[in-house]
C-alpha positions as CSV (number, residue, x, y, z in Angstrom):
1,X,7.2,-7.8,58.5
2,X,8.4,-5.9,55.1
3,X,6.1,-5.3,52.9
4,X,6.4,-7.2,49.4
5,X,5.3,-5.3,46.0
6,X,5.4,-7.4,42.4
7,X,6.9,-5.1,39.8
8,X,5.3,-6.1,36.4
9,X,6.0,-2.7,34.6
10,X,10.2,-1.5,33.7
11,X,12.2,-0.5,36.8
12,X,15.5,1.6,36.7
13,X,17.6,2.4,39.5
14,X,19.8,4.8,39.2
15,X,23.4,4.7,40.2
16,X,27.1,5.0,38.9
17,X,27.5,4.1,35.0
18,X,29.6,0.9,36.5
19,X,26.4,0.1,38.4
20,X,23.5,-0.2,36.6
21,X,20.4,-2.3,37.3
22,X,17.4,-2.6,35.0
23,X,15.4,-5.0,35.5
24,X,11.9,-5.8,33.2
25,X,9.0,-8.1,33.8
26,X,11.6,-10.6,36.0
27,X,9.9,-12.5,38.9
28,X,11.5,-9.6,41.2
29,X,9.8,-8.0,44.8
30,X,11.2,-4.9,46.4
31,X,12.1,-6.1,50.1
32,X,12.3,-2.9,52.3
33,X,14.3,-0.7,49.6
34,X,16.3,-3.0,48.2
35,X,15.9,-5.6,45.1
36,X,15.7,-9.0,45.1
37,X,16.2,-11.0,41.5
38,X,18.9,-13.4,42.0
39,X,17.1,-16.1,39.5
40,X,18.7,-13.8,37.2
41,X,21.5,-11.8,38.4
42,X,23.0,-14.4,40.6
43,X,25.2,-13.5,43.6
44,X,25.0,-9.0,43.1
45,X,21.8,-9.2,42.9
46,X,20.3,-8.9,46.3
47,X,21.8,-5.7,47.2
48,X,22.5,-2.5,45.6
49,X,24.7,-0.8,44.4
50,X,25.6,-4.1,42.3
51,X,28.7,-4.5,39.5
52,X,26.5,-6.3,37.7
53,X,24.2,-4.8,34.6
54,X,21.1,-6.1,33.2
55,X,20.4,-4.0,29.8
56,X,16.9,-5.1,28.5
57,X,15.1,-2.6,25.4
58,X,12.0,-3.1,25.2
59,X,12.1,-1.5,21.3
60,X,14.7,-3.7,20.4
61,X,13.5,-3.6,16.9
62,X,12.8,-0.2,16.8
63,X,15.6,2.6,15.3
64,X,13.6,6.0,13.8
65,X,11.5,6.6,16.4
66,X,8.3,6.0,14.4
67,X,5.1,3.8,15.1
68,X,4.2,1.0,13.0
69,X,0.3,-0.2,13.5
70,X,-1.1,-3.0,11.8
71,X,-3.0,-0.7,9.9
72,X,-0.2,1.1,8.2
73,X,0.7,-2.6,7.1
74,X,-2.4,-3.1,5.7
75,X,-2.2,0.3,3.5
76,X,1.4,-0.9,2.3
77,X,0.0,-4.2,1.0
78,X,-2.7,-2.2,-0.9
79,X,-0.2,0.2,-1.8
80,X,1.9,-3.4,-3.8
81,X,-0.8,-4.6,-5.0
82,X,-1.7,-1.4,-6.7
83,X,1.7,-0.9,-8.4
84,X,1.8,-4.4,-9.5
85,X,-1.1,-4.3,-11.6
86,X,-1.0,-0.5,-12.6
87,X,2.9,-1.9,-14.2
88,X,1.0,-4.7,-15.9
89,X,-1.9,-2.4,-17.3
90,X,0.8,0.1,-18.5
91,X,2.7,-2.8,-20.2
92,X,0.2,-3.9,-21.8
93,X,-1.1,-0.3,-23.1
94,X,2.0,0.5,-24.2
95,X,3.4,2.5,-21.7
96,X,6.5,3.4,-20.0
97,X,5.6,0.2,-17.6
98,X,9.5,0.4,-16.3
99,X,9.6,3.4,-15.6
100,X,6.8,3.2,-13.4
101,X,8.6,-0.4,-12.3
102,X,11.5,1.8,-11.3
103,X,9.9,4.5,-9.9
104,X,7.9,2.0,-7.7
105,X,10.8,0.0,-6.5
106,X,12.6,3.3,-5.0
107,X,9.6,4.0,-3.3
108,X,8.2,0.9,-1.9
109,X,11.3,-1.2,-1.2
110,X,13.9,0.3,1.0
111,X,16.9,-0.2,-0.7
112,X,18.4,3.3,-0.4
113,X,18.1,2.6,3.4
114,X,19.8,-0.6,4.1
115,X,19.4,-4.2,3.2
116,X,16.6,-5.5,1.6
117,X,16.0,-9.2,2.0
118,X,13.9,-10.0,-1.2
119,X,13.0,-13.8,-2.3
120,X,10.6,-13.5,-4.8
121,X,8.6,-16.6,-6.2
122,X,9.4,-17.4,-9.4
123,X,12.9,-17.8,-9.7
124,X,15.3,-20.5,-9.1
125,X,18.5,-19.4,-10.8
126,X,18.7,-16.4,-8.6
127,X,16.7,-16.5,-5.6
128,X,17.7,-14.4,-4.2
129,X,17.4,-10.2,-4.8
130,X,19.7,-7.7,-2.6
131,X,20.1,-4.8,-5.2
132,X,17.4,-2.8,-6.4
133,X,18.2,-3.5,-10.2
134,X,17.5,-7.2,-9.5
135,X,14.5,-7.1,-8.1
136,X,13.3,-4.3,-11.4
137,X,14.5,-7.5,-13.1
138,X,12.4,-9.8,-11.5
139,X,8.9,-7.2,-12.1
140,X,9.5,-6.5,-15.7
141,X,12.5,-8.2,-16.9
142,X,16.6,-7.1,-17.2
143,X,19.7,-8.3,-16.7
144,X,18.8,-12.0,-15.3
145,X,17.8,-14.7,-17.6
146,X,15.0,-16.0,-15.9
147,X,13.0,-13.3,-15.4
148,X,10.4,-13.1,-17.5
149,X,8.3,-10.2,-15.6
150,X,6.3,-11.0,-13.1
151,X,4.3,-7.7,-13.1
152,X,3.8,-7.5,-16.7
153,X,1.7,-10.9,-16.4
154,X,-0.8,-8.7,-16.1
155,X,-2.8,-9.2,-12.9
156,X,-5.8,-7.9,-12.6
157,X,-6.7,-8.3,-9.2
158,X,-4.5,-9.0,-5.9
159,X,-6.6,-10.4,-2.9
160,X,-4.6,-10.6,0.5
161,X,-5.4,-12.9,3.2
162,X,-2.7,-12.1,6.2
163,X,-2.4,-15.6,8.9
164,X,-0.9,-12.8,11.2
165,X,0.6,-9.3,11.1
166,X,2.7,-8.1,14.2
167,X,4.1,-4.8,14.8
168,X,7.1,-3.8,17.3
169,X,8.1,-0.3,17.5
170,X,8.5,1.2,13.4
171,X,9.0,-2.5,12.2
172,X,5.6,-4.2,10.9
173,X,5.7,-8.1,9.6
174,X,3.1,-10.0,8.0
175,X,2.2,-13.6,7.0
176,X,-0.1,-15.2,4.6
177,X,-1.2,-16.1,1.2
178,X,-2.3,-13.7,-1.8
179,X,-3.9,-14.6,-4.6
180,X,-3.3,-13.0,-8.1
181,X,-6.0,-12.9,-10.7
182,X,-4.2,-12.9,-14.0
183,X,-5.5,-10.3,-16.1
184,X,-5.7,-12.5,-19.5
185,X,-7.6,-16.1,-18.4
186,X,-9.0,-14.9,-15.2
187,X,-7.1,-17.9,-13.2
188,X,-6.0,-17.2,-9.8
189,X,-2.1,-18.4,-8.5
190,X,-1.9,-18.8,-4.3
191,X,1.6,-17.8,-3.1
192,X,2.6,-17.5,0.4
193,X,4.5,-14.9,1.6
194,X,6.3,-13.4,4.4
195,X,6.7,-9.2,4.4
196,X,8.9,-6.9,6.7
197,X,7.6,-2.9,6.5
198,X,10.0,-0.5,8.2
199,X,8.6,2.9,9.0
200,X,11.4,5.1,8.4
201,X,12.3,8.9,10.2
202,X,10.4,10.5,7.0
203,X,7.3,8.7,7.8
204,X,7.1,6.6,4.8
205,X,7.4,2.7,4.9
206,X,9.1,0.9,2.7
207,X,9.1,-2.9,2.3
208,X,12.8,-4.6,4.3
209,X,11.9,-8.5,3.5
210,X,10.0,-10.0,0.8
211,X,9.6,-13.4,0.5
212,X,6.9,-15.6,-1.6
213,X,6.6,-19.2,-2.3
214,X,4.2,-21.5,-4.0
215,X,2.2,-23.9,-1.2
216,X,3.9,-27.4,-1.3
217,X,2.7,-30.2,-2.9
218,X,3.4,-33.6,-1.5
């Protein structure tokens, strides 16, 4: 009797470009050299060569080739919280706080790279930030009305506490609450938030998707 073998790591078969099979983590057996998956494939799927291609990428979200780990996410949320409050002490020394508000958005969000999708919490007006002169507006004030400078506060102190942070290829995403000690009173604000870190081909991550909201109350 032929012998049956579970595949539970990525198979590809080579053949003609027309005739490609890949096939990853599907309820498939090899049956005396050939493949057996017609839950998925259908009818071409019991034999090879088969008309039929199944493409599945297992670093879908992946595009420079880099690593994320859940530690790099961890550094980047340090890395915010840092040049949040460093803006706010400079503000409130007298310093060239936008400046460092500019020089910190280039850095930290990736807007010379693509899209940023950036919802920051207080703001109703315009909630929404895709261009990096919005969201300096939103940290330390500029073109929008309703921004009255949410770095320049000043915080002293930003605790994070991630829910969950998970990583796929050089994309890192992570959920929770943070809680801002403001600098003045010593009252803490909770805000929820959702962050996307991309590690780009230079190594550096910068920050893809922002978004932060105040818990609800019923």
């Amino acid at each position: 009797a032929p012998s049956h073998l579970p595949i539970t790591r990525v198979t590809r078969i080579s053949a003609p470009p027309t005739q490609m099979l890949a096939v990853a983590r599907l309820p498939t057996t090899l049956r005396a050299g050939r493949v057996a998956a017609a839950p998925i494939l259908g009818r071409c799927a019991n034999v090879l060569p088969c008309t039929a291609a199944v493409a599945i990428k297992s670093r879908a979200l992946s595009t420079s080739g880099q690593v994320m780990t859940e530690q790099d996410v961890l550094n980047m949320q340090k890395t915010w919280s840092d040049g949040v409050i460093a803006i706010g002490k400079a503000f409130m020394e007298g310093g060239d706080y936008k400046g460092m508000a500019k020089g910190a958005a280039s850095t930290i969000y990736g807007y010379d790279y693509g899209k940023v999708l950036f919802k920051p919490t207080r703001c109703a007006e315009v909630p929404f930030r895709p261009k990096p002169e919005d969201a300096l507006s939103y940290f330390v004030g500029g073109h929008i009305a309703e921004d009255k400078g949410f770095a320049i506060q000043p915080w002293s102190h930003i605790k994070w506490d991630n829910h969950g942070i998970y990583c796929s290829g050089d994309v890192g995403i992570a959920m929770g609450e943070y809680y801002f000690t403001d600098a003045k009173t010593s009252a803490v604000s909770k805000v929820e938030y959702t962050f996307g870190y991309r590690k780009h081909s230079d190594g550096q991550i910068r920050i893809f998707l922002h978004h932060s909201s105040v818990p609800y109350k019923p």
